[in-house]
C-alpha positions in Angstrom: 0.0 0.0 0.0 1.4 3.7 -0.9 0.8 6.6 1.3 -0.1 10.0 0.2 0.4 13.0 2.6 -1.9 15.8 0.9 -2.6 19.5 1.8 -5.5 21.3 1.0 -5.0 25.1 0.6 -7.4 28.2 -0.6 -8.0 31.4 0.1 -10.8 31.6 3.2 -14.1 30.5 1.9 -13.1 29.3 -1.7 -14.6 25.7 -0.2 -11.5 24.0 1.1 -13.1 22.1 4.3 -16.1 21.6 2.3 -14.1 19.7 -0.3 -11.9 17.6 2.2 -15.8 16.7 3.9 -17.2 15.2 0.7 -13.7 13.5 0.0 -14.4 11.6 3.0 -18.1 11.2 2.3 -16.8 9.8 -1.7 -14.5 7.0 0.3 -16.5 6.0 2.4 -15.2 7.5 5.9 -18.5 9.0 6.8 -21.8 8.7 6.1 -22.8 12.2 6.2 -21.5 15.2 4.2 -20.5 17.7 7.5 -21.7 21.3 6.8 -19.4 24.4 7.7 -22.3 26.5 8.3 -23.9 23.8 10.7 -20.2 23.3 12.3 -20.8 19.9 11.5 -17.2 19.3 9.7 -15.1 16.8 10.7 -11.7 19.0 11.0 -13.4 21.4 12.1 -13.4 20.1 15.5 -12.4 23.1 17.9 -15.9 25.0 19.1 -14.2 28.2 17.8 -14.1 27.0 14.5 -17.3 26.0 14.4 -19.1 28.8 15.5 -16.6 31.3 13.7 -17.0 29.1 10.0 -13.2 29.2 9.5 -10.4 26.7 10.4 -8.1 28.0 12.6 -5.8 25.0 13.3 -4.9 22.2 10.6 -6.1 18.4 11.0 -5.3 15.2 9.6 -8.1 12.6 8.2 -7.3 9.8 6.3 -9.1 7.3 3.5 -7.9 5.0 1.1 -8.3 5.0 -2.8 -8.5 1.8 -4.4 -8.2 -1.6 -3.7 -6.2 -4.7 -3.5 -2.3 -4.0 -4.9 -3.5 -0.3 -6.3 -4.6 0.5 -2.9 -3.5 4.1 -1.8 -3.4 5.7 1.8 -4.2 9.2 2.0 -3.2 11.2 4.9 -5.3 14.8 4.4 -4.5 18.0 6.1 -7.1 20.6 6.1 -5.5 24.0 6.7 -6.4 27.2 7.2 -7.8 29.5 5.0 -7.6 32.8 6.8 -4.0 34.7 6.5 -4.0 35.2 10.0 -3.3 32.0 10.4 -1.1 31.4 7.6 2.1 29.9 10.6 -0.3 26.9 10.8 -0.3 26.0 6.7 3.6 27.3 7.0 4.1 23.9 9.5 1.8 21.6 7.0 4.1 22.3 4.2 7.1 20.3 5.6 5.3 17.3 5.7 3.4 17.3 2.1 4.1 15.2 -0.9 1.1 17.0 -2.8 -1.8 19.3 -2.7 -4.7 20.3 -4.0 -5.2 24.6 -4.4 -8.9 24.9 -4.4 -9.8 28.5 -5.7 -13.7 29.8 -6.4 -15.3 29.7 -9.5 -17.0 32.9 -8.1 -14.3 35.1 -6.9 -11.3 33.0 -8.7 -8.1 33.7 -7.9 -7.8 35.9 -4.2 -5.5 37.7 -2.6 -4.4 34.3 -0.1 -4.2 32.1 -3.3 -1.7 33.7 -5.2 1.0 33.8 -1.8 -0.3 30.1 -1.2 1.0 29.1 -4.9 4.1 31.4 -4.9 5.0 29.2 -1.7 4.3 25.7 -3.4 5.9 26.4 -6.6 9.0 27.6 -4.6 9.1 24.8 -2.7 8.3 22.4 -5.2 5.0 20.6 -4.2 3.6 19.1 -6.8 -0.1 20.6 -6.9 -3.6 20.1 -8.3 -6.3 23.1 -8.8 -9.8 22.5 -8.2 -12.2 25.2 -9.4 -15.1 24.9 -6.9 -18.4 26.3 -6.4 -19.7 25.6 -10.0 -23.2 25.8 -9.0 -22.5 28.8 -7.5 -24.7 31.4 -9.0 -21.9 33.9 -11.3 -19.5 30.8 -11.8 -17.2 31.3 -14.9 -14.7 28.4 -15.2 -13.3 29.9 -17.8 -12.8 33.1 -17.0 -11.2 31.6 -13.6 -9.2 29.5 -16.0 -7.8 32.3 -17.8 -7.0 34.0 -14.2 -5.1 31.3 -13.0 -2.5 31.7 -16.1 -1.9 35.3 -15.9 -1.9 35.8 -12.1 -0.5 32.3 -10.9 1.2 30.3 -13.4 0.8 29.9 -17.1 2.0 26.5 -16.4 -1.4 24.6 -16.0 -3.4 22.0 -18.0 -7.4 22.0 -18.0 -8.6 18.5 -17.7 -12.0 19.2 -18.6 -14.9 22.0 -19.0 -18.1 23.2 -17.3 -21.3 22.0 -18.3 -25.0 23.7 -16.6 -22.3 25.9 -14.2 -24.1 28.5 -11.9 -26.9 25.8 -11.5 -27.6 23.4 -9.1 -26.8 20.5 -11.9 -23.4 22.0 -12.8 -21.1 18.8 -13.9 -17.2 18.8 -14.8 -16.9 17.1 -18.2 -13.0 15.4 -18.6 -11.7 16.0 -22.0 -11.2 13.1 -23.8 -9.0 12.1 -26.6 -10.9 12.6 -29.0 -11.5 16.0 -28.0 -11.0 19.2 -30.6 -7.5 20.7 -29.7 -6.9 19.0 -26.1 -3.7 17.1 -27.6 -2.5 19.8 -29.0 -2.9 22.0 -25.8 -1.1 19.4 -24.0 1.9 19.5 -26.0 1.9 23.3 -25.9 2.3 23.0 -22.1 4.3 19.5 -21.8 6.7 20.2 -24.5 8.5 23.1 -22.4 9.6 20.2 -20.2 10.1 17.1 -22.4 11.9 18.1 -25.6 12.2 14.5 -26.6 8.0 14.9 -27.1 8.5 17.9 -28.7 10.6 16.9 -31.2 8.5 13.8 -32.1 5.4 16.3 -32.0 6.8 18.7 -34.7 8.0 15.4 -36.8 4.4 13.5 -36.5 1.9 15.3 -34.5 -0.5 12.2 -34.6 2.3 10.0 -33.9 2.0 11.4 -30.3 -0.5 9.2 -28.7 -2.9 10.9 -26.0 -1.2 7.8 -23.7 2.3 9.3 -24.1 0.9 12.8 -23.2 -0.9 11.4 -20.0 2.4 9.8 -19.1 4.3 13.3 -19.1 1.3 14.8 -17.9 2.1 13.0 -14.2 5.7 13.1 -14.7 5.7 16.9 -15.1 3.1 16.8 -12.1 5.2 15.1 -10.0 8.0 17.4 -10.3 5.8 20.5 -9.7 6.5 21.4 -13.5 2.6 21.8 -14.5 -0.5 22.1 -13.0 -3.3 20.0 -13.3 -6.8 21.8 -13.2 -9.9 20.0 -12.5 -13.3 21.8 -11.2 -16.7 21.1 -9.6 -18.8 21.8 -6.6 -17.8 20.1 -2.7 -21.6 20.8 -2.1 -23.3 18.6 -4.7 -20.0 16.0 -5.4 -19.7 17.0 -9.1 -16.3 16.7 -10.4 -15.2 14.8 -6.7 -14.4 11.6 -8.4 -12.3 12.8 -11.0 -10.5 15.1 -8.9 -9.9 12.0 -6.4 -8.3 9.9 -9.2 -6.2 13.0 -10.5 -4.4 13.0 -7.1 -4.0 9.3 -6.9 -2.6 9.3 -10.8 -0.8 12.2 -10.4 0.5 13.0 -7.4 3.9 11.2 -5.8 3.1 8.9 -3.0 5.9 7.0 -0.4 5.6 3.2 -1.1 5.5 0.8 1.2 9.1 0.3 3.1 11.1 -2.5 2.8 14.4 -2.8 3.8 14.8 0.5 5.2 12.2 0.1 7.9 14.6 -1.4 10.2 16.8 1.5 9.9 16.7 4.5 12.4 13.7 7.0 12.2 14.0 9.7 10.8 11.1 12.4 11.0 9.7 15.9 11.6 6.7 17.0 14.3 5.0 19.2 12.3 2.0 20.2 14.8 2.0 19.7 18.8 -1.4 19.8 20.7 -2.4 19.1 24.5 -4.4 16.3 25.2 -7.2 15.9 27.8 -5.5 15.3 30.9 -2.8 18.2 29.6 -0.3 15.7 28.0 1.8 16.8 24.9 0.7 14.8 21.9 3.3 15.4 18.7 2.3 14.6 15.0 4.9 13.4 13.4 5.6 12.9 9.7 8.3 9.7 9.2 10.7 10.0 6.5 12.6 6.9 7.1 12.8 4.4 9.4 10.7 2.9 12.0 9.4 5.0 15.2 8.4 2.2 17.6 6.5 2.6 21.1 9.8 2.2 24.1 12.3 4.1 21.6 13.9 7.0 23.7 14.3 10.2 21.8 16.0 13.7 22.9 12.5 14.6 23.6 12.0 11.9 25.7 10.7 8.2 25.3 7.7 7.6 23.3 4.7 5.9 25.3 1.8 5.6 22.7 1.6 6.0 19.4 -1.5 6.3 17.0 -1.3 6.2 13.4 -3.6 7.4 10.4 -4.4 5.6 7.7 -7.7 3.4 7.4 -8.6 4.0 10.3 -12.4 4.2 11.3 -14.0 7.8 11.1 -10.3 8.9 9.0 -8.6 8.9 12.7 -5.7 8.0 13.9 -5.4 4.2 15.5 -3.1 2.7 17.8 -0.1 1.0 16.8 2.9 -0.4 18.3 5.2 1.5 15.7 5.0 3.9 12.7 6.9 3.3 9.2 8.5 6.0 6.7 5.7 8.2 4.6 3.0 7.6 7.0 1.8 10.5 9.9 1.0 9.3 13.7 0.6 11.0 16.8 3.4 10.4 19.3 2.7 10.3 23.3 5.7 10.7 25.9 7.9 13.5 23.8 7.6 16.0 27.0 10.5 18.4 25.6 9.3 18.5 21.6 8.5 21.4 20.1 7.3 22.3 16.4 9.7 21.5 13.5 12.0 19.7 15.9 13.5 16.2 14.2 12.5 12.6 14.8 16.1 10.6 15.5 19.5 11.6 14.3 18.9 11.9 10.7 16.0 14.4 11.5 15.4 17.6 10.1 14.9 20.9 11.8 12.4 23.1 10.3 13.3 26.5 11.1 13.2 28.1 8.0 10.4 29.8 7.2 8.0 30.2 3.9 6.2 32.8 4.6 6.3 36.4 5.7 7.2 37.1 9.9 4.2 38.3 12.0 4.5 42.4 12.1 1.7 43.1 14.8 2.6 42.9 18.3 0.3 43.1 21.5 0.2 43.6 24.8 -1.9 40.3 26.9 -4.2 42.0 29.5 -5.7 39.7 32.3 -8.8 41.0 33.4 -8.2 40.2 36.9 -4.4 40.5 38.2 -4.7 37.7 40.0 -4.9 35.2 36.7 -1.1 37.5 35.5 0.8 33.7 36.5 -2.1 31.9 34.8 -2.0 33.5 31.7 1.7 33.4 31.0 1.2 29.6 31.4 -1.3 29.2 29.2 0.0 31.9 26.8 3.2 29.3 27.3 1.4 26.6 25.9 -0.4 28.4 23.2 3.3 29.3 22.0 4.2 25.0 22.4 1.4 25.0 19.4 2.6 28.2 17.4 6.0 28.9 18.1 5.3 32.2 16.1 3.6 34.0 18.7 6.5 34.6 20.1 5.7 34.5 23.8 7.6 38.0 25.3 7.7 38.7 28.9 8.4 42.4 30.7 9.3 41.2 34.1 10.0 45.1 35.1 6.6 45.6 34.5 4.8 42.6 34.9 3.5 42.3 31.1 3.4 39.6 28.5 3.0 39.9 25.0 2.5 38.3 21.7 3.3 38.1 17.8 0.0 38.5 15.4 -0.4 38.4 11.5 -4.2 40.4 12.0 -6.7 41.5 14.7 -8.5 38.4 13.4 -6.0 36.1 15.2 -6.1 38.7 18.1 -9.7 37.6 18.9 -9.4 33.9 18.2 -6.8 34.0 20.7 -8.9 35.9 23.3 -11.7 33.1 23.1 -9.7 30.4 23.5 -7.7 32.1 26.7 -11.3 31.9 28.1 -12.8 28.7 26.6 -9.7 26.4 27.4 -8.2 28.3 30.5 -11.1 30.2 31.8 -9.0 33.3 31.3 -10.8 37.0 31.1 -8.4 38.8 28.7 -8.1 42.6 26.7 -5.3 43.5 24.4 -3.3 46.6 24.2 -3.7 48.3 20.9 -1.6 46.2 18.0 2.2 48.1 17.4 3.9 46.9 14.4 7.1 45.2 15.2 10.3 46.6 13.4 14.0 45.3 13.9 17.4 46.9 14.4 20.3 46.4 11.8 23.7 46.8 12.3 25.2 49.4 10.4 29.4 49.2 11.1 31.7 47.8 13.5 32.0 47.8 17.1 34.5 46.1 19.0 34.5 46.4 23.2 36.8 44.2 26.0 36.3 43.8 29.7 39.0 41.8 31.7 39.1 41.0 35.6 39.8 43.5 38.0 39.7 46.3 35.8 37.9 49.2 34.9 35.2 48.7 37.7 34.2 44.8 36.4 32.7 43.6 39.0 32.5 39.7 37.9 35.4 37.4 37.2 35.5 36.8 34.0 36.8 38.5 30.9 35.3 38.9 27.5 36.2 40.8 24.6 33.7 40.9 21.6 33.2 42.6 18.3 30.3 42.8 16.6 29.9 43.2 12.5 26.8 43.4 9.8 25.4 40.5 8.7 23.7 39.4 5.3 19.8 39.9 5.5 18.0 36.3 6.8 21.9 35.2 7.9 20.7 35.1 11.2 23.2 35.5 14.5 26.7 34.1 14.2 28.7 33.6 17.1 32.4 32.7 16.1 35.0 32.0 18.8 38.8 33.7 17.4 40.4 32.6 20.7 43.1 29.9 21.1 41.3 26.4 21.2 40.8 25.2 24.6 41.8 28.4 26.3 37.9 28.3 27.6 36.6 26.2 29.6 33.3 25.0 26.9 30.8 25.8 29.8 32.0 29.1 29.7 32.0 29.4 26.1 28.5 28.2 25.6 27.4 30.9 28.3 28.8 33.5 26.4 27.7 32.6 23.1 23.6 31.6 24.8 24.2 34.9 26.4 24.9 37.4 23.1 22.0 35.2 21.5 19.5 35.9 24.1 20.5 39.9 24.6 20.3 40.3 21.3 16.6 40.0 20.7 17.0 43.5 22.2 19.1 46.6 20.6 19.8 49.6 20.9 16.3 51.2 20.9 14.7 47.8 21.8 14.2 46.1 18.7 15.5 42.2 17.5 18.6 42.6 16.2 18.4 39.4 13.5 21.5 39.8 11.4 24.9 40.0 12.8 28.5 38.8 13.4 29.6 38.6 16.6 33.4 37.2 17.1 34.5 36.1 20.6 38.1 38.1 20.8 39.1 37.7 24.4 38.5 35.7 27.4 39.8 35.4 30.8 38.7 33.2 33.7 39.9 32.6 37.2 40.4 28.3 37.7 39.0 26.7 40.4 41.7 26.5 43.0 42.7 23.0 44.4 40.6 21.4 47.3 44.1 20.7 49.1 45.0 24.3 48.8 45.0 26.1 52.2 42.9 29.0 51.0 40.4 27.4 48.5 37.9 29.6 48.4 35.0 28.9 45.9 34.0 32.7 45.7 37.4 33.7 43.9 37.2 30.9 40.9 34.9 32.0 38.1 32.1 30.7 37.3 29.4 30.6 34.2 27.5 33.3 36.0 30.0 35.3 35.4 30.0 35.1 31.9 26.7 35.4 31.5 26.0 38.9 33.7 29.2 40.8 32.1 28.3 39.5 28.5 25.1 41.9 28.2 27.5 45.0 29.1 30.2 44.1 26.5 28.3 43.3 24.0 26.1 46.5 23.8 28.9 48.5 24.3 30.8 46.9 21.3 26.7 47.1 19.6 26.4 50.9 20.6 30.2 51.6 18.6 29.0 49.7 15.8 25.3 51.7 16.0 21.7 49.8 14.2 19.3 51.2 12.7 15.7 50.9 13.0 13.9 49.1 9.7 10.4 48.8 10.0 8.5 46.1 7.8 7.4 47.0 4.1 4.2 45.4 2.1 4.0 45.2 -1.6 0.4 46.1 -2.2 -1.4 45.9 -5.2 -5.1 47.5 -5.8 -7.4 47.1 -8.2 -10.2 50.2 -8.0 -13.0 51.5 -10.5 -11.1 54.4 -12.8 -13.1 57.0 -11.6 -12.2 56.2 -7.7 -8.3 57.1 -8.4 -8.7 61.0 -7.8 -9.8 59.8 -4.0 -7.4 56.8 -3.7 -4.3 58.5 -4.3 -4.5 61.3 -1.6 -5.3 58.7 0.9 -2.5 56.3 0.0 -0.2 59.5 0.4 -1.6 60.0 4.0 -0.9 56.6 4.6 2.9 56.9 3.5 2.4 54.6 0.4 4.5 54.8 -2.5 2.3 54.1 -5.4 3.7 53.0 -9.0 2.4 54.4 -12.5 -1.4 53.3 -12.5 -2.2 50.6 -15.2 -5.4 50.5 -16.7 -7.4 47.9 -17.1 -10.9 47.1 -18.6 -12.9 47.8 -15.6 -10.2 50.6 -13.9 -6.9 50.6 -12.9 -4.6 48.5 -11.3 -2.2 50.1 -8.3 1.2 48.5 -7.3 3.5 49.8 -5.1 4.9 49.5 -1.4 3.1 50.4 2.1 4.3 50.7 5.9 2.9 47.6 7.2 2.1 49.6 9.9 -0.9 51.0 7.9 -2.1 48.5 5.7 -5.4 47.5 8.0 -5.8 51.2 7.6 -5.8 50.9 4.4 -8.0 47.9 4.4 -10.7 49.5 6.6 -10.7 52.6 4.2 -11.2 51.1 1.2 -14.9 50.1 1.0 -15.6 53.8 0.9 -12.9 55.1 -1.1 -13.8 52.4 -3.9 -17.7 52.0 -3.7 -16.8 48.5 -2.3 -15.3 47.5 -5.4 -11.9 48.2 -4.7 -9.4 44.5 -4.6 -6.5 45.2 -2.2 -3.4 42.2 -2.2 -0.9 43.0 0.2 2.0 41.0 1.4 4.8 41.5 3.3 8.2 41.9 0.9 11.0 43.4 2.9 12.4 45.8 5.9 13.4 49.6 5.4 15.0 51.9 7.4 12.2 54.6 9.7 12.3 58.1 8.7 12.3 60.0 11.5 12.7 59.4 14.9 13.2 55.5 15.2 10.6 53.9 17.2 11.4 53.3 20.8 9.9 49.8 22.3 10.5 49.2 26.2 12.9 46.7 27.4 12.3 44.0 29.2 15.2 43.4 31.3 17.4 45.2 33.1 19.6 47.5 31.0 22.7 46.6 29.9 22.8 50.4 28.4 23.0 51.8 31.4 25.7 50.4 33.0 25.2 52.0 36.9 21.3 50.7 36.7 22.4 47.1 35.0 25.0 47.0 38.1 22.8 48.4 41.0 20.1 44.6 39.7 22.2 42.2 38.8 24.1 40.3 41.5 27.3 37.4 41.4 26.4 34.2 43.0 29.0 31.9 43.4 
């Protein structure tokens, strides 16, 4: 039996949960077509989700396709559709061998489906479209069809057409060979990949047979080369069955292991959730190997396992061990976290697809009492979505958290009450902005001079680094001259002080070179005056690193960037005398406007500090038919003033302060 791990991705509302509902219905894994509206879904399993309409956290069902030797296991992750929640299909990616992009035949291709395609083509998932909502009322699969080339990919290959569409007996019809013109758009499309077929095209055209072009069809698939498109309606079933055998014929899938299952696992958790009595429970996608119950992990050793495929109701069931390609959820990993590897040969996942949150809030318990409470829970929350990025002001007794929209903002907020009984408010949302380093700064402090109060001595220098090149820490002292305890307290120290500059920002790109070190050794116990208060220790290291390095950070200086969205807007052409001033106000930087049939079309760049604004304005600027895409494309420097944002610790800027909090302990 093969396994297929699939993804299904859209735009909110474009019908994704409703396909992966009659999916399950067409195999056989329920009885019952769920309905969003009724929050009757089967992913849809949270109460928010369900009375909100939307899917907030992904889920994995599973059914199998065929039978007997041609039988194929399918592992299907819903995700969300809403770009506030777009960290929970970044985490689905990893663990994908296909998907299916379901876009509208109503509103075709939205602002959420073009930055979910950019992401799979760059990656390389091989993916299906499905053109839903034929019976919709307004459906045009054509014109949708015609959308998808110019604004996604001119890469893709209709497999059929529309018949009755915008009615209630709206059917796909699969072209057949036969068909006027289907070889020949085939080729047009294949033979960009194949030139062996499109040399024998342009020597024999009908010595081509439609076989051959099927063949390439799911070889080009596979490789993420073309697109298949197939349409339909998740409501009624029409075009389900075809689109089911598309992504069994045309989509890769892990066969069963032989040999290699006795090797080591090899894996990635790609979603962590809390069970009912609080337990961590890890999903985990194998990639080799064999995960059995007993093994011990760095996580810790693994209790239970469940895992999908064929199981009743498209769960998960137990099983004494888990094989490469298939997905089960793993009890007894106390320490895992998302993207963290399964065995040695495991594969961190700490790059990430998609744009950084660039809201911020402050977490407001309604009663003070619950302050210990929340950070718990808020604690856990992060354990799910490591992107919130959990921040705590001990000085003043505040916590907060990363967002992508005010829309993630609430969800949070009922879920703080409905899980943890938590009464919360939020602080208004601040975009987050980081520092960069803009020269060199070197800084040295040994023992016993100029007022160091610790013993230990560190000298560090602190450079620009490449954007995304992350921290670097690079020792340049003689090997060994360091005890490594010390060593790693220096280098966890610079990480950790560095997620706050100069004017309180992240600073996310830098070289910082270890240049000196002194230490005072541990004096002999058969030394008349040992005395364990004169030998360093890593304390030490870790109180006088904060002082050096943003000393040596301060010589170098940063410079505040906040974050920058390409927008594009599409508006009626008599709306662009009143758009224009307003994008002015809002500190936009517009292009030359292109004009289109129905308008124009506006691209150009925006403070992501303003584009809700922007949102919220533009129903009444445009007549509510303004189309605004925004995503988030890169960092530039603040004009004016940078933006101050409060520490959280005690400052290492101020040295007499930083000196007056901190104490040694031996």
């Amino acid at each position: 039996m093969r396994t297929l791990n699939l993804g299904i991705l859209a735009h909110v509302d474009a019908g994704k949960t409703s396909l992966t509902e009659r999916l399950l219905y067409a195999a056989g894994v329920i009885d019952e077509v769920g309905s969003v509206d009724a929050g009757s879904t089967r992913t849809d399993s949270l109460a928010l989700e369900r009375q909100r309409g939307i899917t907030i956290k992904s889920a994995v069902v599973a059914f199998t396709v065929g039978s007997g030797p041609d039988v194929t296991a399918v592992n299907l992750i819903d995700t969300p559709g809403h770009p506030d929640f777009i960290a929970e299909v970044e985490r689905v990616l990893t663990v994908l061998d296909g998907a299916v992009l379901v876009v509208s035949a109503v509103e075709g291709v939205q602002a959420q489906t073009r930055v979910l395609m950019r992401t799979l083509r760059r990656l390389r998932i091989p993916t299906l479209i499905f053109v839903n909502k034929l019976d919709r009322g307004g459906a045009d699969l054509d014109a949708v069809v015609d959308q998808l080339a110019i604004r996604l990919t001119p890469r893709i290959v209709p497999l059929g057409t529309a018949e009755r569409q915008g009615t209630k007996e709206a059917a796909f019809r699969p072209f057949a060979a036969g068909d006027d013109g289907f070889g020949a758009r085939l080729v047009d499309v294949l033979a960009d990949g194949d030139d062996a077929l499109l040399a024998d095209y342009v020597e024999d055209p009908d010595g081509v047979s439609h076989r051959r072009l099927l063949r390439a069809l799911a070889r080009q698939t596979r490789r993420a080369d073309v697109h298949p498109v197939f349409a339909g309606s998740a409501i009624t079933g029409a075009g389900v069955d075809e689109l089911t055998t598309g992504i069994v014929r045309l989509l890769p899938s892990t066969p069963e292991p032989d040999g290699d299952a006795a090797g080591p696992p090899s894996g990635t958790v790609f979603k962590v959730e809390r069970g009912p009595a609080g337990e961590k429970i890890a999903y985990v996608r194998m990639a080799a190997g064999t995960l059995r119950t007993r093994d011990r992990l760095a996580a810790g050793k693994v209790t239970a396992l469940s895992v999908f495929g064929g199981g009743d109701g498209g769960g998960a069931r137990p099983r004494a061990e888990v094989t490469a390609g298939r997905i089960a959820k793993v009890w007894g990993l106390t320490g895992v976290r998302i993207g963290d590897p399964i065995g040695e040969q495991g594969r961190t996942t700490t790059e990430h697809h998609f744009a950084p949150p660039t809201l911020e809030t402050v977490v407001v318990p309604r009663r003070a009492r619950d302050r210990g409470a929340l950070h718990a829970a808020l604690a856990q929350l992060a354990e799910q979505d490591p992107l919130i990025d959990l921040r705590q002001d001990d000085l003043r007794q505040e916590v907060s958290v990363s967002l992508y929209g005010e829309v993630q903002k609430e969800v949070l907020q009922a879920t703080l009450a409905t899980e943890y009984g938590l009464d919360v408010g939020f602080r208004e949302s601040t975009t987050i902005c980081v520092e960069r380093v803009v020269g060199t700064g070197e800084a040295v402090e040994l023992i016993k001079q100029d007022g160091n109060p610790f013993l230990a001595g560190v000298g560090l220098r602190v450079e620009p680094a490449g954007d995304r090149e992350g921290v670097t820490f690079e020792p340049a002292i003689e090997l060994g001259s360091l005890p490594p305890a010390f060593l790693r307290a220096i280098e966890e120290t610079v990480r950790e002080t560095l997620r706050q500059g100069l004017h309180g920002w992240d600073v996310p790109d830098c070289r910082v070179t270890l240049t000196r070190s002194q230490y005072w050794p541990r004096q002999s116990h058969a030394h008349a005056t040992f005395d364990k208060s004169m030998s360093s220790t890593a304390g030490d290291f870790r109180l006088l690193t904060p002082l050096v390095l943003m000393t040596a950070l301060r010589r170098a200086g940063t410079l505040v960037h906040e974050p920058i969205h390409r927008f594009e807007l599409e508006l009626p052409a008599d709306c662009l005398g009143q758009v224009l001033p307003a994008l002015a106000r809002l500190r936009a930087v517009p292009g030359t406007p292109a004009p289109t049939a129905s308008g124009y079309v506006l691209a150009g760049d925006l403070p992501a500090a303003h584009a809700h604004e922007l949102q919220q304005q533009l129903p009444a600027l445009t007549r509510g038919e303004g189309v605004l895409e925004t995503r988030f494309d890169r960092y530039e420097p603040v004009a004016g003033p940078p933006p101050e944002r409060p520490r959280t610790d005690h400052d290492p800027l101020h040295r007499d302060e930083y000196l007056l909090h901190v104490v040694r302990r031996v």
